[in-house]
C-alpha positions in Angstrom: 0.0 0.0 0.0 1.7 2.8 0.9 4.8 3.6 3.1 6.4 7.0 4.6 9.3 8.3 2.7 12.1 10.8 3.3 12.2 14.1 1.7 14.8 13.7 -0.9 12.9 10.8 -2.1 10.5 13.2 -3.6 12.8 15.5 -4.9 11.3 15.5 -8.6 8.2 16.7 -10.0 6.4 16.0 -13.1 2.8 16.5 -13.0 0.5 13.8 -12.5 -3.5 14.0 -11.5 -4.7 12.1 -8.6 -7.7 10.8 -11.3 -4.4 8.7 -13.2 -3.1 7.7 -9.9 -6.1 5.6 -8.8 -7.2 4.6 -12.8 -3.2 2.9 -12.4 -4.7 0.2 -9.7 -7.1 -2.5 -10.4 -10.6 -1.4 -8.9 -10.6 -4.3 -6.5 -7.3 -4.0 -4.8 -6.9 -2.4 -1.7 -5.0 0.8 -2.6 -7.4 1.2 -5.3 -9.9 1.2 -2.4 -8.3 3.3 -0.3 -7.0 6.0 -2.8 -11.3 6.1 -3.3 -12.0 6.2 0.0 -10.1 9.8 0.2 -12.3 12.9 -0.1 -10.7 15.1 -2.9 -9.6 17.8 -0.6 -7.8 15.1 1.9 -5.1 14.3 -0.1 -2.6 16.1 -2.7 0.1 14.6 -5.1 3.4 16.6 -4.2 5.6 15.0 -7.0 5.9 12.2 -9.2 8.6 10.4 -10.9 8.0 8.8 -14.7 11.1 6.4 -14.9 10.3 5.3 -11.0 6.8 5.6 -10.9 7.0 7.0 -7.5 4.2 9.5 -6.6 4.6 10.8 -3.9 1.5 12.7 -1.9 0.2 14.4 1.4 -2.8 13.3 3.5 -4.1 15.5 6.0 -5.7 14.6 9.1 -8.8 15.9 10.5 -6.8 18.8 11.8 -4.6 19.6 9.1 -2.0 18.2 10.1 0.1 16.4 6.5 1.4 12.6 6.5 3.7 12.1 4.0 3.8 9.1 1.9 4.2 7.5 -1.5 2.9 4.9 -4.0 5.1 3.0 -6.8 2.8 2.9 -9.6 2.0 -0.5 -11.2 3.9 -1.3 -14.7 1.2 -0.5 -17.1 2.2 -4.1 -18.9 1.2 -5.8 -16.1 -2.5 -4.2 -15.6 -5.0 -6.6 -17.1 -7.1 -4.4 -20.1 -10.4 -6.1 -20.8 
């Protein structure tokens, strides 16, 4: 799912919307379900990386307060298109 990350690790920024980020994971799987779970305004993608596929985002709690984290973006070859 997803895991905290440091900084430097999200150093790069190419932009990416948060609509492409969830379409990346199956509908079933749980980080699909969690990503949907996420009212719009709770999260926001603070960089990505094309050749890593690292996006890397903020969550905020209910008092504003950011969690930092980051998702590695399934290979596109590897997502079943039916």
């Amino acid at each position: 799912m997803s895991r905290r990350i440091s900084a430097q690790a999200c150093s790069s920024y190419q932009s990416i919307s948060k609509k492409t980020v969830k379409s990346m994971f199956e509908p079933n799987t749980r980080t699909r379900r969690w990503l949907d779970s996420l009212d719009e305004d709770q999260w926001s993608i603070t960089s990505f990386d094309s050749i890593s596929r690292v996006v890397c985002f903020d969550i905020f709690n209910t008092i504003g307060t950011p969690h930092h984290l980051s998702l590695t973006l399934p290979d596109m070859s590897s997502k079943s298109w039916s």
